[in-house]
C-alpha positions, 0 to 999 in steps of 0.5 A: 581707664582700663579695670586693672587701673581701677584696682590699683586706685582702690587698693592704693588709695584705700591703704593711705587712706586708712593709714592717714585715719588710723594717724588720726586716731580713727578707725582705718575703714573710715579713711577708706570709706572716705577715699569711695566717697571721694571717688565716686563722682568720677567711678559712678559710670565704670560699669565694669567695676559695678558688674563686679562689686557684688561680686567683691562684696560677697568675697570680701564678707565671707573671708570676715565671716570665716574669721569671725567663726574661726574665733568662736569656741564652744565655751563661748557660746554656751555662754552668750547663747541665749542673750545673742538669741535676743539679740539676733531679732528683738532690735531689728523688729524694734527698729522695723516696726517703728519706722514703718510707722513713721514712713506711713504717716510722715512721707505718706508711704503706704504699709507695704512701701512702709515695710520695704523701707522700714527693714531695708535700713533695719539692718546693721551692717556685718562689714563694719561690725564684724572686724571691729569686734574681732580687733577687739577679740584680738586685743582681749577686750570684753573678755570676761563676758564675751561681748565682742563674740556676743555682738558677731553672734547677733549681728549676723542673724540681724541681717538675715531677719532685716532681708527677709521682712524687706523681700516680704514687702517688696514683694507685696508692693510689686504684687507678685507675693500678695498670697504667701505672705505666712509662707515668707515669715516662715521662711525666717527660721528656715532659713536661718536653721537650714544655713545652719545646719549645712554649714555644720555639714561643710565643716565637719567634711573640710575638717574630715579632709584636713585630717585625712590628708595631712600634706596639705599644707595651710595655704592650701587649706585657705583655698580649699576653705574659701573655694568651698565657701563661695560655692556654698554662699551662691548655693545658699542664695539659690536656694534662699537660706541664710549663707553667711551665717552657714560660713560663719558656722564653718569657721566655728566648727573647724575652730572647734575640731581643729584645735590649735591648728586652727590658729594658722587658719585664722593667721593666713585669713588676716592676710587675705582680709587685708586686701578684701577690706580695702576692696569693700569699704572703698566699695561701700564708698563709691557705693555714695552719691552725696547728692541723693542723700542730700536730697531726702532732705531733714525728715530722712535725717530723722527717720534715721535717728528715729529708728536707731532709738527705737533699735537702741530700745530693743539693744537694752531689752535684749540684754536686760536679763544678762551677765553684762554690766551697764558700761557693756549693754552700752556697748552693744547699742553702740555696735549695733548702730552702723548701716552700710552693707545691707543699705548699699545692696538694697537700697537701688532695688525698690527703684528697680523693680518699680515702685514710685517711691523708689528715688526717696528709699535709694536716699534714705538708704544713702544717706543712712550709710554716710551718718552710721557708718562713720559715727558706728565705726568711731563709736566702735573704736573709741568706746571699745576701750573704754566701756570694755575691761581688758 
């Protein structure tokens, strides 16, 4: 089978797949997860396909990314600036502390495989969280407080926390770090500070240009944007910042300078996020081997579980000294529950690079994608409208 039949499957298929969900009352991404689930036995062995697929990833989570920070204003963030603070890190080193002593003393792991396991599922998952919040943004849920604005904030610093804490220990189990391990934490605010503060750099040079030049027409503009961003996030990757955030930074910035013109930037994004979500949650699903997930047996089952209470602990206590109501602080413990993206991308790294426990983490990891995301994506949508005013 030739790759462009590969794409006409995914992208077909993706479609009635959510088309049947979303008939169902489901989130359409959860038809188009199941539809890679469904295809994975018979596309595991494309290695064309996988060659690409980080590639797609990357493309797909920065186009959501841009989205997301083009509906970012300033009052907004004034507003949520010190809850998503808290929520940025306190569940992720709540779920990650925890499990590594669960991994320690239930599956006999030692610390620093504890520690590459316990933060490589610390992470919530930017791919479902991301366009879920903005569907509810678009539909003047949680306005008030600016909830769905509050979870895009934290979730995204999340993940940066959750991969870096994973690369500290990765590192010490392969032996290759062992002596920087301070300079590593240090890295965390480096990293996140720095992609920052070159996002705001990017934006404030693309808005320069759409100011100067004012044939360029929007499409254009959408080029230029995601051309710039792309660049930016293999940049950042080399020089171990926080890309993502950066990207999310300038779609705020452009947001904020641009005005209402930064409308028609958010309308010829939702086109192109079309295809890239169809391209990445089918992803996410042939990125499933059921067999791997059903082989790490019941205490996976309440590993996961374990962790996502002691996430849900640290939800709660980062929000305690906030505006929100309790239908709202539940709310974000829900949206901070699914895994896929980070799992799917790390979870095959610690087999890799040679650790022995490396089958049981790939499992682990599969199997924490096929319970959150769906439950998450579900729990999302369902209870959005519910727990949140309009």
């Amino acid at each position: 089978m030739s790759l462009l039949m590969i794409f006409i499957i995914i992208f077909l298929g993706g479609w009635f797949f959510g088309k049947i969900s979303a008939k169902m009352a489901l989130p359409s991404v959860f038809g188009m997860v199941l539809f890679g689930v469904i295809l994975s036995p018979y596309f595991k062995n494309f290695s064309e396909l996988w060659s690409i697929a980080p590639v797609l990833k990357i493309f797909a989570l920065t186009v959501i990314l841009l989205r997301s920070g083009l509906g970012i204003k300033r009052e907004t963030l004034k507003q949520i600036g010190k809850t998503a603070f808290f929520l940025s890190w306190v569940p992720c080193v709540f779920e990650g502390v925890s499990l590594m002593i669960f991994f320690r003393y239930f599956f006999d792991f030692s610390w620093s495989v504890s520690g590459v396991t316990a933060f490589m599922l610390a992470a919530v998952s930017p791919a479902v969280v991301v366009p879920s919040m903005l569907d509810l943004k678009e539909n003047g849920y949680g306005k008030k407080n600016e909830v769905p604005t509050l979870v895009l904030a934290g979730a995204s610093i999340d993940d940066v926390f959750a991969i870096t804490f994973f690369t500290i220990f990765l590192g010490i189990s392969t032996s290759k770090i062992e002596q920087s391990i301070i300079f590593t934490l240090l890295s965390i605010p480096y990293s996140i500070i720095l992609g920052v503060l070159l996002g705001v750099l990017l934006g404030f040079i693309l808005y320069y240009i759409f100011k100067k030049h004012k044939n360029i027409n929007s499409t254009e503009k959408i080029l230029i944007l995601l051309t710039i961003s792309l660049l930016f996030v293999e940049f950042g990757n080399f020089i171990k910042i926080a890309p993502l955030l950066g990207v999310m930074t300038i779609g705020y910035i452009l947001t904020d300078k641009l005005n209402q013109k930064s409308d028609e930037l958010a309308k010829k994004l939702k086109i192109v996020w079309f295809f890239a979500e169809i391209t990445l949650f089918v992803i996410i699903g042939l990125s499933i081997d059921i067999k791997i997930a059903i082989s790490g047996g019941i205490l996976t089952v309440l590993a996961i579980f374990f962790g996502l209470i002691f996430r849900s602990i640290g939800v709660i206590i980062a929000t305690s000294f906030s505006k929100l109501t309790k239908k709202e602080r539940l709310f974000c413990v829900i949206s901070y529950l699914p895994k896929a993206t980070v799992q799917a991308a790390l979870g095959g790294i610690p087999l890799a690079s040679g650790i022995k426990e490396g089958n049981v983490i790939l499992s682990i990891a599969v199997l924490s994608i096929l319970l959150t995301a769906p439950a998450g994506l579900i729990g999302i949508r369902v209870f959005g409208k519910r727990l949140l005013d309009k």
